[in-house]
N, C-alpha and C positions, 0 to 999 in steps of 0.2 A: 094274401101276404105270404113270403116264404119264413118259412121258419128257420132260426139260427140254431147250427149244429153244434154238439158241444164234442169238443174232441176227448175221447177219454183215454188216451196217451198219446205221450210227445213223441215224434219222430225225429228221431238224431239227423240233424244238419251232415251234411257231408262236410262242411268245415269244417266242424269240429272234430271228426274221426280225423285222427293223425294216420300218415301213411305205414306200410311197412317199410317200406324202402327208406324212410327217416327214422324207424325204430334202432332195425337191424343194419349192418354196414354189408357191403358186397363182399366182404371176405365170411363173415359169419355167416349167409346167405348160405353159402358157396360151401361150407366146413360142414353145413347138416345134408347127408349125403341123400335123404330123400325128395327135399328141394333139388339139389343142386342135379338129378337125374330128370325131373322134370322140366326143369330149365333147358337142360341138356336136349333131352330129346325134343324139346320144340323149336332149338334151334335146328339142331339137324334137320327135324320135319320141313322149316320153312325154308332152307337153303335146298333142299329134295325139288321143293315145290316150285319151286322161284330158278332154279339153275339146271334142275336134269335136264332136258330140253334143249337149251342153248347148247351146253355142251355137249350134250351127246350131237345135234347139230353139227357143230365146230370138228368134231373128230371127224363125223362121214365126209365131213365137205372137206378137209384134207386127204382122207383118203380117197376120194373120187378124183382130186386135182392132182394129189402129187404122184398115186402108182406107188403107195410106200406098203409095202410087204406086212405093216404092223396095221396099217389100218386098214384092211379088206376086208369083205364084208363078213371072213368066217372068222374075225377075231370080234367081234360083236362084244364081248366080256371085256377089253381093254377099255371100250369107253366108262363102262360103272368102275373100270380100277380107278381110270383118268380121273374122274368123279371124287372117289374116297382119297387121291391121292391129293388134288384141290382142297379141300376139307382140312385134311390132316396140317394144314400149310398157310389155313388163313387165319384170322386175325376174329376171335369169338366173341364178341358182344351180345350175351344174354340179356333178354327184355325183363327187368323187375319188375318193370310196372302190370307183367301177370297174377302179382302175390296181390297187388293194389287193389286191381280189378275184381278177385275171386281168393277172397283171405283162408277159403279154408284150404288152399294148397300152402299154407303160412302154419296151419296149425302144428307141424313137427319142430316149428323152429320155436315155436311158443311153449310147447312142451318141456323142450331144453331150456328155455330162458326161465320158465318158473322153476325148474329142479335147481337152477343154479341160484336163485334168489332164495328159495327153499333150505338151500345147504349153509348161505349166507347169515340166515336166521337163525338160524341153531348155533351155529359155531358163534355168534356175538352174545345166546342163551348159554351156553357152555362159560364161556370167558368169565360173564357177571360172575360166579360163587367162585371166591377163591377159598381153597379148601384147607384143611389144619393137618398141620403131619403131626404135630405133638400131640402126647395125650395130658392128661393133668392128670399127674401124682395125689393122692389128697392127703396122705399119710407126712407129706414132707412139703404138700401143698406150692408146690412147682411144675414147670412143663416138661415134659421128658422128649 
């Protein structure tokens, strides 16, 4: 007969972990500048990966057809400007759903979010004691 296991800790449901992409908003994302470089550069990476190629393609094949003075094969450096110059001019849609997948590229924005919530607790500890400016006289037994 096989024997029943006893589990000796619970594994968190993936249902239950809320996302980060529901926590934080894309602008806040965006505002903590070691995310937002990481994002950065993977989007770049993937438009590198996915688009050098074609285009640099698309430039030789106009210079092979048209005879145009800019695209011969000693300007070879115009197709990576062509490149950066694409880039600079589209339209960026960073994948969030990488902080999802791999939270601890998320831990700087967590960082920030506890200091902010940190500073929020103090300042509502601070508010509670209101304090006394007068003293008591005892001599005339009033507040001065």
């Amino acid at each position: 007969m096989p024997k029943r296991s006893i589990n000796l800790f619970n594994d968190p449901d993936d249902a239950e972990l809320q996302k980060i992409t529901e926590i934080f908003t894309e602008d806040e994302i965006m505002d903590n500048k070691e995310v937002a470089d990481f994002l950065i550069d993977n989007h770049y990476t993937n438009f590198i990966i996915k688009l050098e190629d074609p285009i640099l393609n698309l430039f030789n094949f106009l210079g092979r057809h048209n005879n145009a003075p800019n695209f011969l094969p000693q300007h070879q450096d115009l197709g990576y400007m062509f490149i950066d110059l694409i880039y600079k001019h589209i339209n960026k849609e960073y994948d969030f759903e990488l902080l999802d997948l791999n939270p601890t590229f998320a831990d700087p924005l967590f960082s920030v979010y506890n200091e902010k919530k940190r500073k929020a607790i103090v300042k509502e500890a601070v508010v509670i004691g209101k304090p006394q400016l007068k003293k008591f006289d005892w001599a005339t037994k009033t507040y001065k």
